[in-house]
C-alpha positions as CSV (number, residue, x, y, z in Angstrom):
1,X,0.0,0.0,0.0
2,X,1.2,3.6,-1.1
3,X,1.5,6.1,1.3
4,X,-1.2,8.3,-0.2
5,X,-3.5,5.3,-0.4
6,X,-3.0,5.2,3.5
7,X,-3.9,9.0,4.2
8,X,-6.5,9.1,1.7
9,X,-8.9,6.3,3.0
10,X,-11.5,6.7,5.3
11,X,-11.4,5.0,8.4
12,X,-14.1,3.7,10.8
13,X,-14.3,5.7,14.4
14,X,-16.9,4.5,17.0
15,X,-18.7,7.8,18.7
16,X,-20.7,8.3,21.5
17,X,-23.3,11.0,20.5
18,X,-23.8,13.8,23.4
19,X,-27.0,15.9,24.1
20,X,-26.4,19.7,24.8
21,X,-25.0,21.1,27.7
22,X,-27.1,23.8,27.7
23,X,-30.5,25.0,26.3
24,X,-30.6,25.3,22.7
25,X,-26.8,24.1,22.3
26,X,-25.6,21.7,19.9
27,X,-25.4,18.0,20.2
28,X,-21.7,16.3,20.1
29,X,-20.2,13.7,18.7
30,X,-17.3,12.7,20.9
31,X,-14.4,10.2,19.4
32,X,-13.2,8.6,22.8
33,X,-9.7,7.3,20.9
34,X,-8.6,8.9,17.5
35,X,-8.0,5.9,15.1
36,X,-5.3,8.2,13.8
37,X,-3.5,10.3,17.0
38,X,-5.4,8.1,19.9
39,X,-6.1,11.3,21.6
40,X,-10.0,11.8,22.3
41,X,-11.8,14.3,19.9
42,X,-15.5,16.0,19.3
43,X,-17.5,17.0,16.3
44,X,-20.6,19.0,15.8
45,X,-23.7,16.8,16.0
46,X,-25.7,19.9,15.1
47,X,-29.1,20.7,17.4
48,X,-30.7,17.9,16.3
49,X,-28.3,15.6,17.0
50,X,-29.0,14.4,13.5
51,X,-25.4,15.0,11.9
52,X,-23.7,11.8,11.5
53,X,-21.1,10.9,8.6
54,X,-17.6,11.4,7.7
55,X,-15.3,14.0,9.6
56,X,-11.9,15.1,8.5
57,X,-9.0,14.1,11.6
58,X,-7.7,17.6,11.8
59,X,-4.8,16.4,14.5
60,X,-2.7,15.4,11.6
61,X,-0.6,17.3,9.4
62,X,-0.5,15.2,6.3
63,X,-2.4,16.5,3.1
64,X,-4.4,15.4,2.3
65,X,-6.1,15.4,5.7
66,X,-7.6,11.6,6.8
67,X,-11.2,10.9,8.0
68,X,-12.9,8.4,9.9
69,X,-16.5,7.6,9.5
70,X,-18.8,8.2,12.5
71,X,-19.8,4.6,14.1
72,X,-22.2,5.1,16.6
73,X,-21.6,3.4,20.3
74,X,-25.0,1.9,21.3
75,X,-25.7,-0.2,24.5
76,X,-25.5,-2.9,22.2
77,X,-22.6,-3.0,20.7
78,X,-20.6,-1.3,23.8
79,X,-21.2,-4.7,25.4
């Protein structure tokens, strides 16, 4: 595998999703262990909670920048 192939692919990153933490503020997505860093990380979720998908891993410095797809953590598969 090529270097680029490596920091172009998307990669899978199980999320917890997080209500607000204060009336009328955004849900969060939080990544409790970078698949590329380790370190933990949060995205936008929006007010809904709704936004789910791919997010760009902005603790790296290779360009292009890596992403991981959102994998929701549920009681069922955190088991």
């Amino acid at each position: 595998m090529t270097p680029s192939a490596t920091i172009t692919r998307t990669t899978e990153a199980p999320a917890i999703l997080t209500p607000p933490r204060r009336r009328n503020g955004p849900w969060l997505w939080i990544i409790p262990s970078c698949p590329f860093c380790g370190s933990r990380h949060t995205h936008g979720a929006g007010r809904d909670g709704n936004r789910s998908g791919s997010r760009v891993a902005h603790c790296t410095t290779s360009s292009p920048k890596p992403s991981y797809r959102l994998t929701p953590i549920t009681e069922a598969n955190a088991a």
